[in-house]
C-alpha angles and dihedrals in degrees: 000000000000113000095217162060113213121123090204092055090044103061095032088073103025104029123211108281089086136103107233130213100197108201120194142127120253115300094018096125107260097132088045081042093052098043085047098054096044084043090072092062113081102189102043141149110206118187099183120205114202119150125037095296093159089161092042098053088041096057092044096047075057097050089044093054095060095045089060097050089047083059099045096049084047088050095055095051091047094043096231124132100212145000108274078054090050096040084051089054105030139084088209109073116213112200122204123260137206126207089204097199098181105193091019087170076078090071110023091107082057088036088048092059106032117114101196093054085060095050085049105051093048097053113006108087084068085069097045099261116128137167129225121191144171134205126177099224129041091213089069087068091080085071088058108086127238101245098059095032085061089061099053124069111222124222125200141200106197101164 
């Protein structure tokens, strides 16, 4: 665990092309963390994911997923391994995009058995999708499986 919340810090040592499990109690500052970080994008795209919106963030993991695959296909022809490769050599322009989950301990049991989270996770932040997620206690993270926690980097406020 991380001990801050500083964007700046943040992607100094981890960069940008990460997905990102922000931990903190009430009023620590994960909402003001969050803006901050998609803030320093300028050409985004943000779906943002709040209440208990099972069938919303379903159908936007699926979405997502095609849209990974489109850019992939797209990569290979090109020969780029990534977007900022494929935005440098194409006439068509991707912009990133950020699936924003606040309280993502709400859906960890969905999270846990789809399928298309998983595939994400794994490949997606080459294309420009990332995920960006909070969660009030550190200690939710254990029902979070492995599998999709190793591919999140976790920020904490401690102080």
């Amino acid at each position: 665990m991380e001990k801050y919340f500083n964007v700046d810090e943040v992607i100094d040592e981890y960069g940008t092309d990460r997905n990102l499990l922000v931990v903190g109690k009430t009023g620590s500052g994960k909402t003001t963390f969050l803006r901050n970080y998609l803030v320093k994008f300028e050409d985004k795209v943000i779906h943002f994911v709040d209440k208990e919106e099972m069938d919303i963030l379903n159908n936007l993991l699926s979405i997502l997923k095609e849209r990974m695959e489109e850019r992939l296909e797209l990569f290979k022809e090109k020969k780029v391994t990534n977007l900022e490769g494929f935005n440098k050599i194409s006439p068509i322009k991707f912009k990133k995009e950020f699936l924003v989950i606040e309280n993502i301990d709400r859906y960890f049991d969905f999270l846990n058995k789809n399928k298309d989270f998983y595939t994400l996770l794994r490949q997606s932040r080459c294309t420009g999708i990332h995920f960006l997620g909070s969660t009030q206690r550190e200690m939710n993270l254990v029902r979070l499986n492995n599998k999709l926690r190793n591919n999140f980097i976790v920020v904490s406020n401690k102080s």
